[in-house]
Each structure stands twice: as C-alpha cells, then as structure tokens.
C-alpha positions as CSV (number, residue, x, y, z in Angstrom):
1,X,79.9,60.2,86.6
2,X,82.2,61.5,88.9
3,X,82.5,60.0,92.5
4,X,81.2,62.3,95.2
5,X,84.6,61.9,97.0
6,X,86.6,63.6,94.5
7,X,83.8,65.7,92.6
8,X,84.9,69.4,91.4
9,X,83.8,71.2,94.4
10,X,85.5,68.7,96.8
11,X,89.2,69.2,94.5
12,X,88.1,73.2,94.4
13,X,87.6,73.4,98.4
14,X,90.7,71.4,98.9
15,X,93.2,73.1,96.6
16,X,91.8,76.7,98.4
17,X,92.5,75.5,101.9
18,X,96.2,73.9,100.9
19,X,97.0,77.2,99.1
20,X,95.7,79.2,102.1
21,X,97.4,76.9,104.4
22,X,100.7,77.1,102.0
23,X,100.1,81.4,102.3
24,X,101.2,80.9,106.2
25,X,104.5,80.7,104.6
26,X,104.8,84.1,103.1
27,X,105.5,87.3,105.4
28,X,102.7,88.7,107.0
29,X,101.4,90.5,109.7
30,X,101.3,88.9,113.3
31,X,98.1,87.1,113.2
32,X,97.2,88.1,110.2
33,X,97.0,84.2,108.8
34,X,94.1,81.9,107.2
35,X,93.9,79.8,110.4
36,X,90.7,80.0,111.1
37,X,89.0,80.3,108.1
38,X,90.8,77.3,106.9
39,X,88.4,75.6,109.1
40,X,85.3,77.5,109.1
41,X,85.3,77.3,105.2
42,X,86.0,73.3,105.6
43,X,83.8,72.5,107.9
44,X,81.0,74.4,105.8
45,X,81.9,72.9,102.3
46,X,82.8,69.6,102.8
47,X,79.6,67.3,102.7
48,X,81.4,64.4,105.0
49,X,81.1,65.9,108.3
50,X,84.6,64.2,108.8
51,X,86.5,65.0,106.1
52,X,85.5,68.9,106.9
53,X,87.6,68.4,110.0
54,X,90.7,66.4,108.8
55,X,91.5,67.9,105.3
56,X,91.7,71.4,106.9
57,X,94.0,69.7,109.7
58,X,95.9,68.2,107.2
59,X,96.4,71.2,105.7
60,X,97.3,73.0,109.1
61,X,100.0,70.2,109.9
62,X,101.4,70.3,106.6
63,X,102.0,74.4,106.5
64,X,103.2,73.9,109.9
65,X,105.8,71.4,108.8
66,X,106.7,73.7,106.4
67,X,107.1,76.8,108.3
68,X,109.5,74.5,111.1
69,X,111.3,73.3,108.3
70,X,111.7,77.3,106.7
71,X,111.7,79.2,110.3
72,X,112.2,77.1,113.0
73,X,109.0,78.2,114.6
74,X,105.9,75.9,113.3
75,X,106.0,73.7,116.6
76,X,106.2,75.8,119.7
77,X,105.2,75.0,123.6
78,X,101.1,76.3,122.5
79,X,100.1,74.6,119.6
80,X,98.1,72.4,121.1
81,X,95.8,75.7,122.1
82,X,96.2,76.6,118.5
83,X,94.7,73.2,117.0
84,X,91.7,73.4,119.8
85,X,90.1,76.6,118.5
86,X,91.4,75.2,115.1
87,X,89.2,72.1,115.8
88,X,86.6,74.6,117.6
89,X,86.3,76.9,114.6
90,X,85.3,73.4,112.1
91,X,82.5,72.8,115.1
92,X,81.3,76.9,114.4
93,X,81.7,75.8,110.6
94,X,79.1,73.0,111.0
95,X,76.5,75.3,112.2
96,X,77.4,77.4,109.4
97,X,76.7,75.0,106.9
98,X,73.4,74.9,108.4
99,X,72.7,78.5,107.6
100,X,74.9,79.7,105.1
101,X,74.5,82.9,104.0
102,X,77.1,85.8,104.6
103,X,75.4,86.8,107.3
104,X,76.5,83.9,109.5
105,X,80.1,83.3,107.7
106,X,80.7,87.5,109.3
107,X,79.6,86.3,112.7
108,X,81.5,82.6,112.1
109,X,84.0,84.7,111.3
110,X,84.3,87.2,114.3
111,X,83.3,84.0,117.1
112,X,86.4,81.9,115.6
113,X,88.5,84.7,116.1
114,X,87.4,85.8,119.7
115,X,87.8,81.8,120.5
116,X,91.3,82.2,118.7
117,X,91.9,84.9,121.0
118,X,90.5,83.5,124.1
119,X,92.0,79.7,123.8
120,X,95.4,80.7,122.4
121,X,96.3,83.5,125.1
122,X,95.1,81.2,128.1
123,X,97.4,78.6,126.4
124,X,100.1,81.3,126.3
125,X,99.5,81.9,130.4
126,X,98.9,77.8,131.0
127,X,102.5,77.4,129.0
128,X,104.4,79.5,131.0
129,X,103.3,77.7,134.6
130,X,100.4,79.8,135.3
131,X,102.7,82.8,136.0
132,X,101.1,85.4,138.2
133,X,98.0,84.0,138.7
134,X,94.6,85.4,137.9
135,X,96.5,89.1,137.6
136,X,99.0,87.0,135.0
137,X,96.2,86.1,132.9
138,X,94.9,89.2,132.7
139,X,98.0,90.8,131.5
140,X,98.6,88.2,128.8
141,X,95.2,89.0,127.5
142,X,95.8,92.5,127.8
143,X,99.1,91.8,126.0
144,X,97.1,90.3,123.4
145,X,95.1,93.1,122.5
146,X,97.1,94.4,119.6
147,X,97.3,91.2,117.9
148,X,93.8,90.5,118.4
149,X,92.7,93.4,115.9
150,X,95.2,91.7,113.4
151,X,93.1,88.1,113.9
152,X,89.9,89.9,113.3
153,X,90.9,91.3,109.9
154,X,92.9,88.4,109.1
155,X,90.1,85.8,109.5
156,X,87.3,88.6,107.9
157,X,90.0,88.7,105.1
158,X,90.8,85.4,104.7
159,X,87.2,84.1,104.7
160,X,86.2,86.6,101.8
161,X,89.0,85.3,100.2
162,X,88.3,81.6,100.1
163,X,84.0,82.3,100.3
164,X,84.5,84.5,97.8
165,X,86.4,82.3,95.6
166,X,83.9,79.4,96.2
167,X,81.0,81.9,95.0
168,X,83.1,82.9,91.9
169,X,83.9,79.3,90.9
170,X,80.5,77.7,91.3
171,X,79.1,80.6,89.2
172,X,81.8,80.8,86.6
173,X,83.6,77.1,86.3
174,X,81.3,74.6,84.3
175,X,82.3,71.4,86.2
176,X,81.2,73.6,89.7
177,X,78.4,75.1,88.3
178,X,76.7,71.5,87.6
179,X,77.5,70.5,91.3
C-alpha cells in the first residue's frame, strides 16, 4: 500500500504544478502565466492543508530561479506583492476544496486574478515611493488595465489546463482512478 504522502494523485498534482511552473519559462503573453492557478489547483488537491501551500511555492521559487538565471528578470523590486496574492490565491483554493465543482474553480479563478491585479499594481505604486499619491495609484491601475484582460484568460486558461488534466487522469490512469 502506497503512503498517502507520495500516493498517485499527490506525484500527478505535483508534476502538473512543476511543469506549469517550468511553462513560465517559454514566451508568452504579458501576464499570460500559470501563477495563480498554480496555487488555486494546490491548495484544492493536496489533502495536507500545508503542503497545498509550500509545493506550489516551491514550485514558484524554483521557475523563478530559473527565469533570473535565463532572463535576468525573476527577482524584481515587487515580488514580494507577487507571492502575497500567490499565498492569497492557496487561501481562495482552500475554500475551493470545500466546494469543488467547476462552478467555484471559474469564480476561484476570476477572484485570484482580480487579487493578482489589485495586490501586484499597489505593489507596483508602493515600489516606486508612493509616486503621485492617490492620483498615482490610480494611474498605475489604469495602466494595468490591458494586462489585466491577459491575467483573466491566462488563469481561466491555465486552470482548465491543470483541472482538466486532473479530471482526465483520475478517469483514465488506473493508479488515480483507485485514489
């Protein structure tokens, strides 16, 4: 009997999110990444509540070693806004889990990526000395706006993607449909 640690789902969820994480790698659209469904699908498929939050993280930290070892970019002045709706988006996960069904992975989906939105561009303003004030703000998140659209579809993308694969496995791989 396998341990529940490393049963078939728990090696399936975790080889989705490092090849998702590994993804950030290739070119894509601005925004257009598996951040946050990294976490959301984490935080809903791994039964340790703490493991939902650090094997997604690890995953994070690891893709962005990799992208400041290939670009130059992976560690910039708002990355710590980055990781809090990262960490934010597990918490959404959790209540997920709860009710899992697609109709709460869509709106899981949408809230991690208004929180991506709302977190990261604050972080933007906070990062560059609260330039501007209030009016600042507003224009960063009115500078955001085009990207935001790309977060959307990236995270409603990205979540069918790794959901979806989940679904497919657990119907269609022997050692996941007996988990």
């Amino acid at each position: 009997m396998q341990s529940k640690l490393f049963s078939a789902k728990f090696i399936f969820v975790s080889v989705v999110i490092l090849l998702a994480a590994l993804s950030r790698v290739l070119p894509h659209i601005p925004n257009f990444t598996p951040i946050a469904a990294m976490a959301l699908f984490g935080a809903v498929n791994f039964s340790d509540k703490r493991l939902a939050f650090i094997i997604p993280m690890l995953a994070m930290i690891l893709s962005d070693v990799a992208i400041e070892f290939i670009f130059g970019w992976g560690f910039h002045n708002t990355i710590v806004y980055v990781y809090a709706s990262f960490i934010l988006t597990s918490c959404i996960g959790l209540y997920v889990r709860k009710h899992n069904n697609l109709k709460t992975i869509v709106a899981g989906s949408l809230a991690a990526s208004i929180l991506f939105f709302g977190i990261t561009n604050f972080g933007v303003w906070a990062a560059n000395g609260f330039v501007g004030g209030s009016a600042g703000l507003a224009g960063v998140y009115t500078l955001g706006l085009p990207y935001f659209s790309y977060t959307l579809l990236g995270d409603l993308f990205y979540n069918a993607i790794l959901f979806g694969s989940l679904y497919f496995a657990q119907r269609n791989i022997l050692a996941l449909i007996k988990a």
